[in-house]
C-alpha positions in Angstrom: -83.6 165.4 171.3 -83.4 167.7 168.1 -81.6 164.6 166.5 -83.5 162.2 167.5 -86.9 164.8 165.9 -84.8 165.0 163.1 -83.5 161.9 162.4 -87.5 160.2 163.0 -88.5 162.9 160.1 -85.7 161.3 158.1 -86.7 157.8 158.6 -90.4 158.6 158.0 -89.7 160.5 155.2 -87.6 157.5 153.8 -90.0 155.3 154.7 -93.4 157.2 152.9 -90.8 157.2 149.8 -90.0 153.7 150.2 -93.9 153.1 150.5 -94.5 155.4 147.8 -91.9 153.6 145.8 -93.4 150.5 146.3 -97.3 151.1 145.4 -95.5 152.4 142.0 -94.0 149.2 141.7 -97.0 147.6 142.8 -98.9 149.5 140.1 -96.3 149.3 137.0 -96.7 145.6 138.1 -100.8 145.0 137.8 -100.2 147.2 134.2 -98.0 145.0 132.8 -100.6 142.0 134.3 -103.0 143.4 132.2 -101.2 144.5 129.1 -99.8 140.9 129.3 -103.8 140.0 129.7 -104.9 142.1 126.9 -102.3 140.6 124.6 -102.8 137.3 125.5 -106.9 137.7 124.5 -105.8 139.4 120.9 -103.4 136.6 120.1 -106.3 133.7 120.9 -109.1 136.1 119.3 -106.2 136.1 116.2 -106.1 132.2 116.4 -110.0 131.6 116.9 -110.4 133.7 113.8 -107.4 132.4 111.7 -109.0 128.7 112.8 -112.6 129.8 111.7 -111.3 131.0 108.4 -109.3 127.5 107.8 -112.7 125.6 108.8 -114.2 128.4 106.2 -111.9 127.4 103.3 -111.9 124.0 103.8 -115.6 123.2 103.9 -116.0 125.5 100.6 -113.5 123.4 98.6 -115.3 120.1 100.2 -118.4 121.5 98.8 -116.5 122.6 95.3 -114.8 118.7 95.2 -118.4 117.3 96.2 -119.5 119.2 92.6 -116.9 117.8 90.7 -117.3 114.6 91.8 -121.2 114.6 90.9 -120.1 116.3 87.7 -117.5 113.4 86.9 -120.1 110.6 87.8 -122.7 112.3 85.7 -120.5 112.1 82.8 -119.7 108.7 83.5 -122.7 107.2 83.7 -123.4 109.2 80.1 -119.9 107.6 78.9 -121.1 104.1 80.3 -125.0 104.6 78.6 -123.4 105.9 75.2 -121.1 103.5 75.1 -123.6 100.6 76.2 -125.9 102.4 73.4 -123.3 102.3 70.9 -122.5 98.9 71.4 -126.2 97.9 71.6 -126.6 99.6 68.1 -123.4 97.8 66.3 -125.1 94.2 67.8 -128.3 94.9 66.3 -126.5 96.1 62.9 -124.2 93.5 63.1 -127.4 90.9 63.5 -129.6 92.1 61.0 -126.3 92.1 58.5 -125.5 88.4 59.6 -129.7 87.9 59.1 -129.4 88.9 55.8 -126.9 87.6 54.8 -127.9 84.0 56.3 -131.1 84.7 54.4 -130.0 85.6 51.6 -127.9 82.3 51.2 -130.7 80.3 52.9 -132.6 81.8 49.3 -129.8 81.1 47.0 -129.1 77.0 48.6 -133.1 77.4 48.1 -133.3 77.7 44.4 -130.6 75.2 43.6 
């Protein structure tokens, strides 16, 4: 009966390590969950911030390229009105010269 005392301390004593054994287990296992859990959230916080920053940068140079592009128009519709000035100005000097001239040999035919 001793042995059969002793031998059910044994096997309980296995067993509570066994059990012991296996809420450590159990334990180690719901650490790592959350570890894995933790480093999951840092990684997307990582890419939610790394995406806001590219959204960041690329509206800024949209805006800078909007600039330049009102900038370039600007100067082309000041290339297009000096140019359609400059050319105005030649057809007028060119007209008048061409009105003198005709006049002037309108006057000379005149007094022969």
């Amino acid at each position: 009966m001793a042995d059969n005392k002793e031998n059910i301390t044994k096997s309980m004593d296995m067993f509570n390590s066994a059990a012991d054994r296996i809420w450590d287990m159990w334990m180690a296992g719901l650490n790592s969950i959350n570890t894995n859990a933790d480093q999951i959230d840092s990684i997307t916080r990582s890419q939610l911030d790394m995406a806001k920053s590219a959204r960041q940068e690329f509206l800024k140079q949209m805006e800078e390229m909007a600039k330049q592009m009102r900038q370039n128009q600007m100067q082309l519709i000041r290339f297009m009105e000096d140019s359609m000035f400059t050319g105005f100005e030649q057809f007028n000097q060119t007209t008048q010269s061409l009105t003198k001239d005709i006049s002037q040999k309108v006057e000379e035919l005149s007094k022969k």
